[in-house]
C-alpha positions as CSV (number, residue, x, y, z in Angstrom):
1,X,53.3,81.7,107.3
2,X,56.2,84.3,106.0
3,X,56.5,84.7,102.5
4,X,59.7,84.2,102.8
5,X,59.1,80.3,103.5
6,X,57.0,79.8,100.4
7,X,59.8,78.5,98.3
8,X,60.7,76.0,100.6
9,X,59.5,72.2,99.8
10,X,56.4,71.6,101.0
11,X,56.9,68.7,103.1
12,X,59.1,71.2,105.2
13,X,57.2,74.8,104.6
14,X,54.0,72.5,106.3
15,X,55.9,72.4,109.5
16,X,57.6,75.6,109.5
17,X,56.8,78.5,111.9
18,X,58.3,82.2,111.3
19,X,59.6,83.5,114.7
20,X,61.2,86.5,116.3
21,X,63.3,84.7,119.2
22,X,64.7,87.9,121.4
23,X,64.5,90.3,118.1
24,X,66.5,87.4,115.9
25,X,64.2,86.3,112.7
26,X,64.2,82.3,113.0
27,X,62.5,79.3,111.2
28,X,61.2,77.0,113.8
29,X,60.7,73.7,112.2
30,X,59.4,71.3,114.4
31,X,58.2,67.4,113.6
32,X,54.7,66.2,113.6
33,X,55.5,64.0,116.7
34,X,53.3,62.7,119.2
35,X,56.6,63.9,122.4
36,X,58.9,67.0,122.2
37,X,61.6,66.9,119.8
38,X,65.0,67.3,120.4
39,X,66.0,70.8,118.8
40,X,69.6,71.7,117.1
41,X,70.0,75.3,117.0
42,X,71.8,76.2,113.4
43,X,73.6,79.6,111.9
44,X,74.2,80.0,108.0
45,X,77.2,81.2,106.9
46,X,78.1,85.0,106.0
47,X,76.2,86.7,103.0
48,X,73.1,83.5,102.9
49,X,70.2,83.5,104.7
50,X,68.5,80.8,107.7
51,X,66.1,79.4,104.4
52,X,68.8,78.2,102.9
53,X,69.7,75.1,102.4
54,X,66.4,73.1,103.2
55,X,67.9,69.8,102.2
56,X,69.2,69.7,106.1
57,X,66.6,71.1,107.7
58,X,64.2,68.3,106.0
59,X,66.7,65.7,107.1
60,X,66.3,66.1,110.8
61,X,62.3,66.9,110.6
62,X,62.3,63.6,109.2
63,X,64.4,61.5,111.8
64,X,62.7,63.4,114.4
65,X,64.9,66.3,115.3
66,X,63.6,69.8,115.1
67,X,65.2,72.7,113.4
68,X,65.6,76.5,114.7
69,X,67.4,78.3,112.0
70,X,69.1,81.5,112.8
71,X,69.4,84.7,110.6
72,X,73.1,86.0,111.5
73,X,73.3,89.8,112.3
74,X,72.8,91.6,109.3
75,X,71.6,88.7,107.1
76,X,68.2,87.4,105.9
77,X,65.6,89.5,107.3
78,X,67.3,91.8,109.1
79,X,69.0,92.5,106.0
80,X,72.0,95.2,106.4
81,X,74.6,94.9,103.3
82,X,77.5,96.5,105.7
83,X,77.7,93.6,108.0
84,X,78.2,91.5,105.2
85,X,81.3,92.7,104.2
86,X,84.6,91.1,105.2
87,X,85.7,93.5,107.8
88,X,82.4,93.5,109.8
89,X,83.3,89.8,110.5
90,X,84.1,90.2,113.7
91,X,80.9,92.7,114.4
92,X,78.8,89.6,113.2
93,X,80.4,86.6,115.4
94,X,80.5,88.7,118.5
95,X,76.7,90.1,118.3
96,X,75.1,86.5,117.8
97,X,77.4,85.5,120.5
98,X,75.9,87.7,122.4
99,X,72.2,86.7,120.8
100,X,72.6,83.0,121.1
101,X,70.9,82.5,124.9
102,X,68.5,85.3,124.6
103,X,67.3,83.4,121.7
104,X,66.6,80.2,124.0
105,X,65.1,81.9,126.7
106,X,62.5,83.4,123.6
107,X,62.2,79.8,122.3
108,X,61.5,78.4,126.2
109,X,59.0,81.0,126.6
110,X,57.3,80.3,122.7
111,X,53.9,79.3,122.1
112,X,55.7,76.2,121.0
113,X,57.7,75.1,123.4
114,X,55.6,72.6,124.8
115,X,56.8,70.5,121.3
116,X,60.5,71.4,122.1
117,X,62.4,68.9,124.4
118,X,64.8,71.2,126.1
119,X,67.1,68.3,127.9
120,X,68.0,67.7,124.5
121,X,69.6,70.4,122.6
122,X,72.0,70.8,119.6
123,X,73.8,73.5,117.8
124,X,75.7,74.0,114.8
125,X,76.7,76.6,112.0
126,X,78.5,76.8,109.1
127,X,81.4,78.5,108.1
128,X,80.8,82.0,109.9
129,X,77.9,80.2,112.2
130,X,80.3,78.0,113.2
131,X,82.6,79.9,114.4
132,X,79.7,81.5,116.4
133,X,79.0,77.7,118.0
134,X,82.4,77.1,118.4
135,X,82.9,80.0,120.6
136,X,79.8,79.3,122.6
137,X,80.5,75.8,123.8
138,X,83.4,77.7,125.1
139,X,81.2,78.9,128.1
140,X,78.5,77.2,130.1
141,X,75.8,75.7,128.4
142,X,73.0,73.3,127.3
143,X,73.7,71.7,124.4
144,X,74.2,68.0,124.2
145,X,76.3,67.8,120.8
146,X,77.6,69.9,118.0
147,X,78.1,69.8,114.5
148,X,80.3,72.4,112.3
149,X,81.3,72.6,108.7
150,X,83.6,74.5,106.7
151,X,84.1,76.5,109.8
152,X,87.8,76.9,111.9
153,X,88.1,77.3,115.6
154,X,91.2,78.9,115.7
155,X,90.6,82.3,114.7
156,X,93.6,83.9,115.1
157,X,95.1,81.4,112.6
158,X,92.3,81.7,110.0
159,X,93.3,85.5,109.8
160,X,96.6,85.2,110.3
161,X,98.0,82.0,109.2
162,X,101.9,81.1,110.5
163,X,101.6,76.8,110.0
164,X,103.9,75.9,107.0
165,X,100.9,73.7,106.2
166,X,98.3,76.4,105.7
167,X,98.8,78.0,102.3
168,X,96.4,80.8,103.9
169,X,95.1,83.4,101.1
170,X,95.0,86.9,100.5
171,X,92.5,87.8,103.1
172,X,90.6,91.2,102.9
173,X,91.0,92.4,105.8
174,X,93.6,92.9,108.5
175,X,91.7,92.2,111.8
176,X,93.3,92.8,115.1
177,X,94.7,90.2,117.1
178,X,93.1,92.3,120.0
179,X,89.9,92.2,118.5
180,X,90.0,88.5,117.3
181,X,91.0,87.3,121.1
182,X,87.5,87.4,122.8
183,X,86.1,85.7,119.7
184,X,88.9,83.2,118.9
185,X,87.9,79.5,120.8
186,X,91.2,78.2,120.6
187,X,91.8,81.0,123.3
188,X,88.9,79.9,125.4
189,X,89.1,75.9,125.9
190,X,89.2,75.9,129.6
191,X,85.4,76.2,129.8
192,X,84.8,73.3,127.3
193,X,82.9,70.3,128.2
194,X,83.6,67.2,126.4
195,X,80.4,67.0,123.9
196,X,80.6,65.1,121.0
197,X,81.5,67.4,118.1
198,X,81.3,66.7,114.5
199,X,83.4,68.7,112.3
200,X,83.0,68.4,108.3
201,X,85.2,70.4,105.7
202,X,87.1,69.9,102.4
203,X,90.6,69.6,102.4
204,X,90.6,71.9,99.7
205,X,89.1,74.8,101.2
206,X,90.0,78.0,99.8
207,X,88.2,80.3,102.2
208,X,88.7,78.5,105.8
209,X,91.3,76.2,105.3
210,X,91.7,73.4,107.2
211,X,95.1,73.1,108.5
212,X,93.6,75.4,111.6
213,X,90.6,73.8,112.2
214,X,93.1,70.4,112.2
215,X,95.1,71.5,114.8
216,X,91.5,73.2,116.8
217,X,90.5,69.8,116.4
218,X,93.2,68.4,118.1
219,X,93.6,70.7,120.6
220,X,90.0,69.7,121.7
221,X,90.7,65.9,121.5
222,X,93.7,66.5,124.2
223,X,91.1,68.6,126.8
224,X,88.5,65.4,126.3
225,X,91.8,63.2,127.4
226,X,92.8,65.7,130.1
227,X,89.2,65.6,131.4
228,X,89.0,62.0,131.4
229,X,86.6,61.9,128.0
230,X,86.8,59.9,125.1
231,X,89.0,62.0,122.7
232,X,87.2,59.8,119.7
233,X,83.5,61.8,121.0
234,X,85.4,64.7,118.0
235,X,85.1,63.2,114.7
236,X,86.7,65.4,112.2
237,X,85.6,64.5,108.1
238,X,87.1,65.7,105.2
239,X,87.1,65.0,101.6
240,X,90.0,66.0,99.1
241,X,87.7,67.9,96.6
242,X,84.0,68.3,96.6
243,X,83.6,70.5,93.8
244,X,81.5,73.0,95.7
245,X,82.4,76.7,94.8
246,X,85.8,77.8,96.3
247,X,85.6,74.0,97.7
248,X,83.3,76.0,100.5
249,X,80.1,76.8,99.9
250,X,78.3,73.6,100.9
251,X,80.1,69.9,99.7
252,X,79.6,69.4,96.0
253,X,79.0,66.4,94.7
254,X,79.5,65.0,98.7
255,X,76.9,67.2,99.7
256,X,74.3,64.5,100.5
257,X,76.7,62.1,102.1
258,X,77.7,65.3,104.4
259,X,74.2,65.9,105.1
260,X,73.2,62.6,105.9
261,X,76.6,62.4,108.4
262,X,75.2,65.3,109.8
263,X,71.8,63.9,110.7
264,X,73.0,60.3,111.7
265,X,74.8,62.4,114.1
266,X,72.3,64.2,115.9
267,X,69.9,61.3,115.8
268,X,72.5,59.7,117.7
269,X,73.9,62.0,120.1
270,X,70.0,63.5,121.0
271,X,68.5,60.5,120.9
272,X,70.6,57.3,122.1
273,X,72.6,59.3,124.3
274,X,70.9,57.8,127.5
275,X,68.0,59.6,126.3
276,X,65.0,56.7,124.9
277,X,64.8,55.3,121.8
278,X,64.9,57.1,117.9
279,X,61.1,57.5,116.7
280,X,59.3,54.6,115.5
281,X,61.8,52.2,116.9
């Protein structure tokens, strides 16, 4: 067990295994179930850790759905304070890209696998991890569903905001456009499959705001109509004010309703999906 686990709760530190998934740190938190568990694969935001948060995690262990929780490139254990500034951004989202199916070939080939049902994958992030799972459902891939927060898929607007409804803010750092591009998934659509997608944020968000993600949103809605897809399979959930820090950093006082959104939907999308019955049904 890593130290680094021992301040979890215990009802979650009992089922949680410290892993290095292609040279990523990861908590693999897995239910005590009798059948594998679906699995959503989940990235913090930037400057926290994959321990944070535990609330979550403990959610899904206990509706059935496991948990692998992703340091982000310079975060957690492979602590490096440089990638944590603002202008490494970009450095961060485009290495755990890169990472994100290296890590589930490692977590196929785990000792643990066998509890793992890997027909039915999620992913998610927030804020910074987000983006990060945003841009991979751009490509091929296995995940059934998703679920963001506090996160924008439109890149190029978070950075440098033109709508008249986005009071953007004075953002640290001047990224390229050029550089932004490859990362941006409002550039990359065409490969999109129409997954449900659950997107949560505060109207008031000071660091990501909204009005981007709004119009990501919608742009993803019209691809699901163009593709013959339910455009309603994108729920998108906001709430004026949550009181959370910079209205960001997690929901506030909304912050269990969000979390239990979060797990209704992955119990429903990994579960119901044509895929059996929840547990103990």
């Amino acid at each position: 067990m890593s130290d680094r686990f021992s301040s979890l709760p215990s009802s979650l530190e009992r089922v949680a295994t410290h892993a290095e998934l292609a040279g990523v740190p990861a908590m693999l938190a897995i239910p005590e179930n009798d059948r594998p568990s679906p699995l959503v694969l989940w990235m913090h935001g930037r400057t926290a850790h994959k321990e944070l948060d535990p609330g979550r995690y403990l959610r899904w262990i206990r509706s059935g759905v496991a948990a692998c929780a992703l340091d982000l490139p310079g975060h957690g254990e492979r602590l490096d304070e440089d990638l944590q500034k603002p202008d490494r951004t970009l450095d961060v989202l485009a290495q755990m890209f890169d990472e994100i199916d290296g890590v589930l070939d490692a977590l196929r080939a785990h000792e643990l696998a066998p509890s793992i049902d890997f027909e039915r994958l999620g992913i998610g992030g927030m804020s910074a991890g987000g983006m990060a799972a945003l841009r991979r459902l751009c490509d091929e891939h296995p995940f059934r569903c998703a679920a963001v927060e506090a996160t924008t898929g439109w890149l190029g607007e978070l950075y440098h905001p033109k709508l008249p409804d986005n009071p953007g803010r004075p953002w640290p750092v001047d990224h390229d456009p050029e550089r932004i591009s490859p990362l941006d998934p409002y550039e990359h659509l065409e490969g999109w499959r129409p997954i449900p997608l659950l997107a949560l944020h505060s109207e008031a968000d000071e660091l990501v705001p909204l009005a981007g993600q709004r119009v990501f949103i919608e742009r993803v809605r019209e691809r699901y109509t163009g593709l013959g897809a339910d455009p309603e399979r994108v729920t998108l959930k906001t709430w004026d004010r949550t009181g959370a820090p910079s209205e960001h950093i997690g929901f506030g006082k909304m912050s269990n309703e969000a979390k239990n959104l979060q797990t209704d939907f992955f119990t429903e999308h990994l579960f119901r999906d044509g895929l059996g019955d929840l547990p103990n049904d």
